[in-house]
N, C-alpha and C positions, 0 to 999 in steps of 0.2 A: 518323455513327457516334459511337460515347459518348468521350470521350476516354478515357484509359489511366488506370487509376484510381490507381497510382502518385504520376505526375507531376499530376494533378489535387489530390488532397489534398498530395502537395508544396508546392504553388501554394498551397492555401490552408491550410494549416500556416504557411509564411512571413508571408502577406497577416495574418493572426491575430497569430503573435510578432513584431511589427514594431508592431501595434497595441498591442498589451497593452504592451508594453515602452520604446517610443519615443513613441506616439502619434501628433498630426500637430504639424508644425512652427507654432508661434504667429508672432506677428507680432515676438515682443519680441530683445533681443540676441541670447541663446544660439538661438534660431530652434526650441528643442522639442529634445527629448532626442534622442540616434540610437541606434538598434540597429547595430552594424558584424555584418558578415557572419563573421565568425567565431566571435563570439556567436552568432546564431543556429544556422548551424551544431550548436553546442556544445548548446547548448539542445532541440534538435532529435533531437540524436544521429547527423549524419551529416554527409560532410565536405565541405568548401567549399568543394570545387571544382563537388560535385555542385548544391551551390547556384549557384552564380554564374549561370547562365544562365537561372534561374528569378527571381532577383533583378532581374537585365537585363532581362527580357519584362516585368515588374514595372514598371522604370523605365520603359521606352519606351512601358508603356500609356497612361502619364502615373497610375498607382495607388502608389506609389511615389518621392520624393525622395531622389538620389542625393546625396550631398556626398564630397567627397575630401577626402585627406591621412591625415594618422595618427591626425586624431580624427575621419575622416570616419566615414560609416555611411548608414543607411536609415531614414525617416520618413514616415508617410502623407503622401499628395500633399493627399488630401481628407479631409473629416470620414469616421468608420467608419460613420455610417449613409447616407454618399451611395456606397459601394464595395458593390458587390452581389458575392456570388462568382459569378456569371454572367456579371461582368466579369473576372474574378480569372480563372475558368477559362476564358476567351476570350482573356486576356496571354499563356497559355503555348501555346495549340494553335493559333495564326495559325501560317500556315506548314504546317501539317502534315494532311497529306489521309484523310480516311477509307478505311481500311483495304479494298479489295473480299474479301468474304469466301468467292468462289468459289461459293455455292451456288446451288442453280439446282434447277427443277423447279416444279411444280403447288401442293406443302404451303408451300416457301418462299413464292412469290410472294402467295400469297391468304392465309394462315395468320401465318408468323412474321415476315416482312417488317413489315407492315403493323403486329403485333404491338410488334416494336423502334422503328417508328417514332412508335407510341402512347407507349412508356415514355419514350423520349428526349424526348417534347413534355413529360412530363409533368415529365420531371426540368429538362428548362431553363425551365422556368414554377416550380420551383419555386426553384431557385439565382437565378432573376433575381427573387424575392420575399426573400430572405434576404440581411442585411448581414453587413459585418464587426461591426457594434455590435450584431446579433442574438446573436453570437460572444461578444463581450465579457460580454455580458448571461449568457447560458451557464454562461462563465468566472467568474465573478462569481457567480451559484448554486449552483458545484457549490464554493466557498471559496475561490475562490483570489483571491490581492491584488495588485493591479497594482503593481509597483515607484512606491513615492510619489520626487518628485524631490525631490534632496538641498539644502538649503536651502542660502545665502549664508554661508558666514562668511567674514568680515574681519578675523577676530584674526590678529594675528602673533605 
């Protein structure tokens, strides 16, 4: 069954402001900017608690780097065109079973059945063709400008 469209664009809402904002972590000292979750949140317009466990299934897909502390936050695991949202929507609905929807009869079974299973092929072939840098790409034509990272100074 399709996942919950809610918690699906939640998922990739985050998976998107995390890219655009943090990026992925480089190899160099600062390790790549972080988005902390209450930023997002903020950004988002909804509240962090509601996030956290979207964050989490984030983490544990391995789509996602966690860091702690008080300048911890969230940064892509991987580059945005190796993260499909077909992975994005597969971190939040592990765990969670398709709904039986009760119906039953002759038009179900031959007609709509077969029908929702046609859509649903069509929508996870198309989420496992789309990145997050497809996103970016997007974001990026429709004007908008990724936070440039704030340069060094050493003056005192």
């Amino acid at each position: 069954m399709l996942l919950r469209r809610d918690r699906a664009l939640t998922a990739i809402a985050v998976a998107l402001d995390v890219a655009f904002h943090a990026g992925r972590g480089s190899g160099g000292a600062g390790g790549g900017a972080l988005a902390g979750a209450a930023e997002v949140a903020d950004r988002l317009g909804v509240a962090r608690r509601g996030l956290e466990p979207v964050l989490q299934a984030l983490s544990r897909a391995g789509l996602l780097e966690s860091v702690r502390g008080p300048r911890g936050g969230y940064r892509l695991a991987r580059r945005p065109r190796d993260v499909s949202l077909a992975e994005v929507l597969a971190a939040v609905a592990e765990g969670s079973e398709p709904a039986d929807d009760g119906l039953s009869g002759a038009l179900q079974a031959a007609v709509v059945g077969p029908l929702w299973d046609e859509l649903e092929t069509g929508l996870r072939e198309r989420l496992a063709a789309l990145t997050l840098d497809d996103l970016l790409r997007r974001a990026q034509a429709a004007g908008l400008k990724r936070p440039a990272a704030e340069p060094l100074n050493f003056a005192i």
